[in-house]
C-alpha positions as CSV (number, residue, x, y, z in Angstrom):
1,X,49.7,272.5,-114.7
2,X,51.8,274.9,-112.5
3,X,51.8,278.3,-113.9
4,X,54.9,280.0,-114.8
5,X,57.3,280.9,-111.8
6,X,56.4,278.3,-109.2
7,X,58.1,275.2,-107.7
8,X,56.0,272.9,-108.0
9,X,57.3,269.7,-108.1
10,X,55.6,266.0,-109.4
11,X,56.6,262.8,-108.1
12,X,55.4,259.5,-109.7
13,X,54.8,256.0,-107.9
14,X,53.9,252.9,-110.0
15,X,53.3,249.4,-109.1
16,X,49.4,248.2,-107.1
17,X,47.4,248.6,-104.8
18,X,45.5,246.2,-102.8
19,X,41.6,247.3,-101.2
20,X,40.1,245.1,-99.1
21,X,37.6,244.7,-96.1
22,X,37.6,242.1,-93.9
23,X,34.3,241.3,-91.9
24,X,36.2,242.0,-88.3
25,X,35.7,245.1,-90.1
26,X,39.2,246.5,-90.9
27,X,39.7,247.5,-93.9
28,X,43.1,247.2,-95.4
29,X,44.8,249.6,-98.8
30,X,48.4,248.0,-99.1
31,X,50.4,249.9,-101.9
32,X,53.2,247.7,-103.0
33,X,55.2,250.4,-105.6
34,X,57.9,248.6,-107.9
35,X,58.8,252.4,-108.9
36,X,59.4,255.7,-107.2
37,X,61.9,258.4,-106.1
38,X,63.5,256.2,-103.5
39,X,63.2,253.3,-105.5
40,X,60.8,250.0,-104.6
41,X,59.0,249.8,-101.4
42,X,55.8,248.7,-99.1
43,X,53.0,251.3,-97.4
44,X,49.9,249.9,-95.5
45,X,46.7,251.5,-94.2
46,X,44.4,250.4,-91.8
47,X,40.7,251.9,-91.1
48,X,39.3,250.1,-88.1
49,X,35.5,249.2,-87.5
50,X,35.9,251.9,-84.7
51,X,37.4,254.6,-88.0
52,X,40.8,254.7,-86.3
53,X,43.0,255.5,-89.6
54,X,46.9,253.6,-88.9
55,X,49.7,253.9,-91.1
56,X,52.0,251.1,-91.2
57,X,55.7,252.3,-93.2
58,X,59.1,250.9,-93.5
59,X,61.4,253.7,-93.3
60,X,61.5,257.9,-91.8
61,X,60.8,258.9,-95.5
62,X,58.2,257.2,-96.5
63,X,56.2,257.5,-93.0
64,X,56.9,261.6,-93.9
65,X,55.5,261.5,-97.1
66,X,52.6,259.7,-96.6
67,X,51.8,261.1,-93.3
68,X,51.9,264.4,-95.0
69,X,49.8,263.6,-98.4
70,X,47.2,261.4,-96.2
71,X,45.2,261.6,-92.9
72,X,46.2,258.8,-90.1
73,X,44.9,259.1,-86.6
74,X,48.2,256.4,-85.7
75,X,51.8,255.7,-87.9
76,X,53.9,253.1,-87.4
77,X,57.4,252.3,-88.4
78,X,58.7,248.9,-89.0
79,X,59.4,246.7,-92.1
80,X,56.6,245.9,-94.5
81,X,57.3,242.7,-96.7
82,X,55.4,241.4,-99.9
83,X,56.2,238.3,-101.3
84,X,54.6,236.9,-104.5
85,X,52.7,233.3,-103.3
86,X,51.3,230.7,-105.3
87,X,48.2,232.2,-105.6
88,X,48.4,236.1,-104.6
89,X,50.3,237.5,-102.1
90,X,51.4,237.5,-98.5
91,X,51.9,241.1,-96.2
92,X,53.9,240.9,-92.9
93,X,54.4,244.3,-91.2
94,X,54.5,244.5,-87.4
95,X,51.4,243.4,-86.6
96,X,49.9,242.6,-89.3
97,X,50.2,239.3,-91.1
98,X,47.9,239.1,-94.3
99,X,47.7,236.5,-97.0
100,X,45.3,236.8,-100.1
101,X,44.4,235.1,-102.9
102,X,43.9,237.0,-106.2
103,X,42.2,235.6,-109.1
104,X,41.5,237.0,-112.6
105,X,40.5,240.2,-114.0
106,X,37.6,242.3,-112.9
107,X,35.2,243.8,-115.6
108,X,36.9,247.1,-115.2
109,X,40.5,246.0,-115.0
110,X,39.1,244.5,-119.2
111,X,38.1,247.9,-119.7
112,X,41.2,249.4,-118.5
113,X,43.4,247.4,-120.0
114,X,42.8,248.6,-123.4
115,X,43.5,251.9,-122.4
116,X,47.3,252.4,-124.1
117,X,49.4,252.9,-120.4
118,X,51.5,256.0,-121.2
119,X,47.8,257.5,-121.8
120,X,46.3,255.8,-119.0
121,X,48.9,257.2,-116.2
122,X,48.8,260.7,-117.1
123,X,47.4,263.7,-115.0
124,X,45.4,264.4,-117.5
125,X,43.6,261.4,-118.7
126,X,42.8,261.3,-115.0
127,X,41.5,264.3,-115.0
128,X,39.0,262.8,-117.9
129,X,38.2,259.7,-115.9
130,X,37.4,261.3,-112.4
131,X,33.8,262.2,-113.3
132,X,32.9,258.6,-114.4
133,X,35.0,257.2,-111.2
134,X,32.2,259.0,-109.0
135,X,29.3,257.5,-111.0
136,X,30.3,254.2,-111.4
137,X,32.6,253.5,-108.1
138,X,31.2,254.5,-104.8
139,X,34.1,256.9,-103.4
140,X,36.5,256.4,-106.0
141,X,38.0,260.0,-107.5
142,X,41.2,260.0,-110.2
143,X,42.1,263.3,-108.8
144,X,42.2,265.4,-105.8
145,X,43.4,267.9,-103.4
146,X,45.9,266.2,-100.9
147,X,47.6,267.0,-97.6
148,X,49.3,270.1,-97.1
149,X,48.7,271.7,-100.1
150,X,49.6,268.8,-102.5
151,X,47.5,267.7,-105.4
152,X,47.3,263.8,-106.7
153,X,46.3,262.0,-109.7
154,X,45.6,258.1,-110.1
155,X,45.7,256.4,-113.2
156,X,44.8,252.9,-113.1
157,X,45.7,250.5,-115.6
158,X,44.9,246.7,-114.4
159,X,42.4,245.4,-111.8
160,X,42.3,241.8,-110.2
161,X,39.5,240.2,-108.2
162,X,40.8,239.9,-104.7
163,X,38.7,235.9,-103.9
164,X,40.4,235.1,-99.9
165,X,41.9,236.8,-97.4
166,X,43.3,235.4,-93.9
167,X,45.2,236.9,-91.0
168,X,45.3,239.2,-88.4
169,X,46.2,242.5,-87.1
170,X,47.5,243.5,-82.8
171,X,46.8,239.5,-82.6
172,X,43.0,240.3,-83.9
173,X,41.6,237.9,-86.0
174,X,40.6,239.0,-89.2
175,X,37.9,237.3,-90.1
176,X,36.4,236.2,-94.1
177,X,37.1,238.7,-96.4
178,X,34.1,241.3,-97.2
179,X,33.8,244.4,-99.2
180,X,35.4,248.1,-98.9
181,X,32.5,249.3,-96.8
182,X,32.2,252.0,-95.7
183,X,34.8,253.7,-97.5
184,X,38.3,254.2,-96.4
185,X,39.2,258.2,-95.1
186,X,42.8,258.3,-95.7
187,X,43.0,260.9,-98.7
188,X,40.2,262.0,-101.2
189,X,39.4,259.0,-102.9
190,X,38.8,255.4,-101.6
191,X,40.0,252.3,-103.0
192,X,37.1,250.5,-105.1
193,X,34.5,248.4,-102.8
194,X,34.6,245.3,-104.3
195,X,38.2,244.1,-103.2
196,X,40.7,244.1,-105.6
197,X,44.0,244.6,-106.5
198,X,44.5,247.8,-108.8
199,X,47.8,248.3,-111.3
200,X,48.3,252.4,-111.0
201,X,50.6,254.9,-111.3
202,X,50.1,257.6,-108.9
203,X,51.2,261.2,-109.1
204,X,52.2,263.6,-106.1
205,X,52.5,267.2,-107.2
206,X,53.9,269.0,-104.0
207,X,53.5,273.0,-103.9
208,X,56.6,274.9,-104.5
């Protein structure tokens, strides 16, 4: 916790995250957030095969914040749209058009689930969970040191098999869908590598 006399402030996003690799070998962390201090919105970042890190962002604010917690060798600005499909979802920003199909939930997304949410979300929990993260999820941490002196906690809450994926990116074919590997570099943590979609709430502390 900040001590005594600082400014340090926390901001809270909620809503999921998708991690997924594709076997053109992008790999692809979309965080759709129904909750946060500017209200609902869309992020997405790209690794290439190549490692060049790309942020794609809808608006000034959010390609500032994210810029400034995470590590991108490119950003972007244009819209970034989710809409809910039959069977998962479907992401159009720029150019990037992604459709996937997500089916039911993982063996950790059971074992999360019975973890109460308030509990689940909070910095501290988080702090609890990190150490098993490392063991059990191959560059996945709870907690970290971000971008310009900023700390972050995930707490996750749900997880959903990610089963298809389709699309393309700068007219690039994306080929089948394949697994997080290697691991993303955008921040300290990576998303897990089997791909999924993860329910989380995340929290930014920024330095006063």
């Amino acid at each position: 916790m900040p001590s005594a006399g600082t400014l340090a402030t926390r901001q809270r996003f909620a809503g999921s995250i998708l991690g997924a690799g594709t076997s053109s070998g992008l790999r692809v962390v979309v965080g759709r957030w129904a909750e946060s201090p500017w209200g609902p919105f869309t992020d997405v970042m790209l690794e290439t095969s190549a490692g060049h890190r790309v942020l794609l962002a809808p608006d000034e604010r959010v390609e500032e914040f994210v810029a400034a917690t995470y590590t991108f060798d490119e950003t972007r600005r244009h819209p970034v749209a989710v809409t809910d499909t039959p069977g998962g979802w479907r992401v159009e920003a720029g150019t990037l058009e992604l459709e996937l199909v997500v089916g039911g939930r993982t063996a950790l997304g059971r074992a999360l689930a019975v973890v109460p949410a308030r509990l689940a979300a909070s910095p501290t929990w988080c702090a609890v969970t990190d150490p098993v993260a490392r063991l059990v999820l191959r560059g996945v941490r709870t907690r970290g040191s971000a971008g310009n002196g900023r700390r972050e906690w995930y707490g996750a809450c749900d997880a959903h098999a990610v089963t298809a994926l389709v699309g393309s990116f700068d007219g690039v074919d994306l080929g089948r869908l394949a697994d997080v590997d290697p691991p993303c570099r955008f921040g300290f943590s990576s998303v897990p590598r089997r791909p999924s979609v993860t329910r989380v709430v995340s929290t930014v502390e920024l330095p006063g």
